[in-house]
BADRENNU-927589 format. One record per residue (C-alpha): residue number from 1; x, y, z. Coordinates in Angstrom, 1 decimal. Example, Ala and Ser with C-alpha at 12.3 -4.5 7.8 and 13.67 -1.06 7.14 Angstrom:
2
{1; {12.3; -4.5; 7.8}}
{2; {13.7; -1.1; 7.1}}
END
This chain:
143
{1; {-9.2; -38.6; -28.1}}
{2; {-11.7; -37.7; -25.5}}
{3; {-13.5; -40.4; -24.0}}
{4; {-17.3; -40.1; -23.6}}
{5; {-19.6; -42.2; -21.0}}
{6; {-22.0; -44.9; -22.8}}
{7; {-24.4; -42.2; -21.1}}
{8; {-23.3; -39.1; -23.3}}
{9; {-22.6; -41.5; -26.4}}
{10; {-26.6; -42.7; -26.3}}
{11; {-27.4; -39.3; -25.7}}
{12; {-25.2; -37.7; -28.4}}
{13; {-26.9; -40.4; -31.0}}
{14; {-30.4; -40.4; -29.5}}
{15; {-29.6; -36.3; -30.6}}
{16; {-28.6; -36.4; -33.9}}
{17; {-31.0; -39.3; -34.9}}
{18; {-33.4; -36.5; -33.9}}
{19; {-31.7; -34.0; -35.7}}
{20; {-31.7; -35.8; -38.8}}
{21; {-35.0; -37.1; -38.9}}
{22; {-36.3; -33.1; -38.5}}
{23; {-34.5; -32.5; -41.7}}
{24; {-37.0; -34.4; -43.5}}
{25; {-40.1; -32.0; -42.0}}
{26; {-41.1; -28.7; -43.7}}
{27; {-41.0; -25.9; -41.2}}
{28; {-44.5; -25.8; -40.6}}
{29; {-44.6; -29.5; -39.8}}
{30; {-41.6; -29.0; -37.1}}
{31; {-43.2; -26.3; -35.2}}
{32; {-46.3; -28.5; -35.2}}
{33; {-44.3; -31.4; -34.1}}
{34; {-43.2; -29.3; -31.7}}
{35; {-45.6; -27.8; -30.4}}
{36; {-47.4; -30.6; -30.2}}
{37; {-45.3; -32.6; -28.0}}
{38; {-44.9; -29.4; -25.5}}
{39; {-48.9; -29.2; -25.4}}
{40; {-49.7; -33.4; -24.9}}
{41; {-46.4; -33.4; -21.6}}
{42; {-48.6; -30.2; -20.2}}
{43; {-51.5; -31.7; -19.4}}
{44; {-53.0; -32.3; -15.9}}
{45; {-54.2; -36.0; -14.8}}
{46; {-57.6; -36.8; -14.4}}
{47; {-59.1; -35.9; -11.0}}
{48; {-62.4; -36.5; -9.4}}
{49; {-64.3; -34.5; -7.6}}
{50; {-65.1; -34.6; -4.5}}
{51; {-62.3; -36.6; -3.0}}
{52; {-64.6; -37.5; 0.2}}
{53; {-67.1; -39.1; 0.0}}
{54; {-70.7; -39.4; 2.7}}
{55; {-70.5; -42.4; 4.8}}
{56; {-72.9; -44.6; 3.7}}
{57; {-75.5; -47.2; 5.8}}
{58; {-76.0; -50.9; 5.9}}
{59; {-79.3; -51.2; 4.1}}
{60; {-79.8; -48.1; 2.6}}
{61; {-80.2; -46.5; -0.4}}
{62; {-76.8; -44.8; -1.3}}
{63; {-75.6; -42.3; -4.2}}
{64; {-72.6; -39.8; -4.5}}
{65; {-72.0; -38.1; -7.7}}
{66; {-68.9; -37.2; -9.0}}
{67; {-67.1; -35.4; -11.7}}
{68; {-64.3; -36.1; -13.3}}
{69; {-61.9; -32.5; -13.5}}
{70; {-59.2; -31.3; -15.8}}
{71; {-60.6; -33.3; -19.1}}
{72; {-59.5; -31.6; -22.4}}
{73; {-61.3; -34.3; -24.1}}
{74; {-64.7; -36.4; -23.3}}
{75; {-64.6; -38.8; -20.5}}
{76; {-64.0; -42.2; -22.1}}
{77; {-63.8; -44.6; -18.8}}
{78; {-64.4; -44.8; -15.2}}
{79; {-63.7; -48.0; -13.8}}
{80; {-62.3; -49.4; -10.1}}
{81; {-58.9; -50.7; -9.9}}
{82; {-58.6; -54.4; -9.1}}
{83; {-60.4; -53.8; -5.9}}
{84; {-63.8; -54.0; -5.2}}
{85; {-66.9; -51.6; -4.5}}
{86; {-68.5; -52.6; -1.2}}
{87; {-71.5; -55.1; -1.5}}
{88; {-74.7; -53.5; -3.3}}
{89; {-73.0; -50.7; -4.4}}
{90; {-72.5; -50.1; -8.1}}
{91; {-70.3; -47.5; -10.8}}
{92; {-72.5; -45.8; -13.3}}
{93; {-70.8; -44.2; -16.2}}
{94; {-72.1; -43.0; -19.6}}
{95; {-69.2; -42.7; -22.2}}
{96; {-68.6; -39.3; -22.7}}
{97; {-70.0; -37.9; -20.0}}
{98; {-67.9; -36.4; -17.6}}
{99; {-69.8; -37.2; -14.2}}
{100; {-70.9; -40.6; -12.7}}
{101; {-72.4; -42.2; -9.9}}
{102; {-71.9; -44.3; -7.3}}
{103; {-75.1; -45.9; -6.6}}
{104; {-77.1; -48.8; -4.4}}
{105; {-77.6; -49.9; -0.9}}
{106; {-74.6; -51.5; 0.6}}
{107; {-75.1; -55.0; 2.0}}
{108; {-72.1; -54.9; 4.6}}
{109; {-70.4; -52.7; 7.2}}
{110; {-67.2; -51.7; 7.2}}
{111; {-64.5; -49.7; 5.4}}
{112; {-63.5; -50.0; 2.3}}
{113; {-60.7; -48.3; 0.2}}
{114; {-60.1; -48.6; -3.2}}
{115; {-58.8; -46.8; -6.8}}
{116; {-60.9; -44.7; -9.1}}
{117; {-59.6; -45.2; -12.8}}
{118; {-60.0; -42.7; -15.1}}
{119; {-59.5; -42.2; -18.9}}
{120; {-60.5; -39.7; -21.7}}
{121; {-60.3; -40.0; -25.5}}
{122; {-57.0; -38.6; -27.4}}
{123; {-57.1; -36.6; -29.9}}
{124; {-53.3; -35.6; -31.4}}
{125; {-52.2; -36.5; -28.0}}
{126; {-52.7; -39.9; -26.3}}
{127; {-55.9; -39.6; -23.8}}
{128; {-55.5; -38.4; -20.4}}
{129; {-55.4; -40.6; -17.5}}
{130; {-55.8; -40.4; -13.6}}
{131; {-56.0; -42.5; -11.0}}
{132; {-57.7; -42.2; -6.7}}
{133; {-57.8; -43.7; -4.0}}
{134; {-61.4; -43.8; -2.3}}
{135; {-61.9; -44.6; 1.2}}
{136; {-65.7; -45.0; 2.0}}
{137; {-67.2; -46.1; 5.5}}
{138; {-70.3; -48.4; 5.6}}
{139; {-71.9; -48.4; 9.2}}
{140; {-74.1; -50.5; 10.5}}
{141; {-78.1; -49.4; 9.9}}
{142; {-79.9; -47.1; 12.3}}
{143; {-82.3; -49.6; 13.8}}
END
């Protein structure tokens, strides 16, 4: 008897589970299932636009606008990762919409770098997601 690795034994099952369990579609369902999952692993992640950002100014007003790129679906979420904007800044985001701003006058100097989430709704597939990192410099005011 040939001996098979636990590798090739899960893989062998994992198979013919699959097998099995497309016996019980109709043709047209399995090329939709199909199809399906080819067209959901195909799709890009979320990417915003532009990537660098203006350097901004201790006590003045500050705004950058930004698109989000490669949504097949409307924007659902923009958020920042566990991190914080700098001081006096704030995200703006309609749901939906695929652009927001970045808006306010910062309070402190510095640089900062942090993540840009990003989310859109799902339809068959599961929503896309994407995630950057920003870095933004704060100098000091011109007086």
């Amino acid at each position: 008897m040939e001996k098979y690795s636990y590798n090739a034994m899960f893989r062998l099952l994992h198979t013919t589970i699959i097998l099995c369990g497309l016996n019980l579609l109709s043709g047209c369902q399995f090329m939709y299932a199909v199809g399906l999952s080819v067209t959901c692993a195909g799709r890009p992640a979320l990417v915003m636009e532009p990537e660098k950002w203006p350097d901004a100014r201790v006590g003045e007003l500050y705004k950058v606008l930004l698109t989000v790129k490669n949504s097949e679906t409307p924007v659902a979420h923009v958020s920042v990762k566990e991190e914080f904007l700098p001081s006096g800044l704030r995200l703006i985001h309609k749901e939906g919409e695929d652009t927001f701003i970045i808006a306010g006058v910062p309070e402190q100097m510095g640089e900062f770098t942090f993540k840009l989430l990003m989310s859109s709704y799902g339809t068959q597939c599961a929503g896309q997601t994407g995630e950057q990192t920003v870095h933004l410099i704060v100098n000091m005011d011109s007086d």
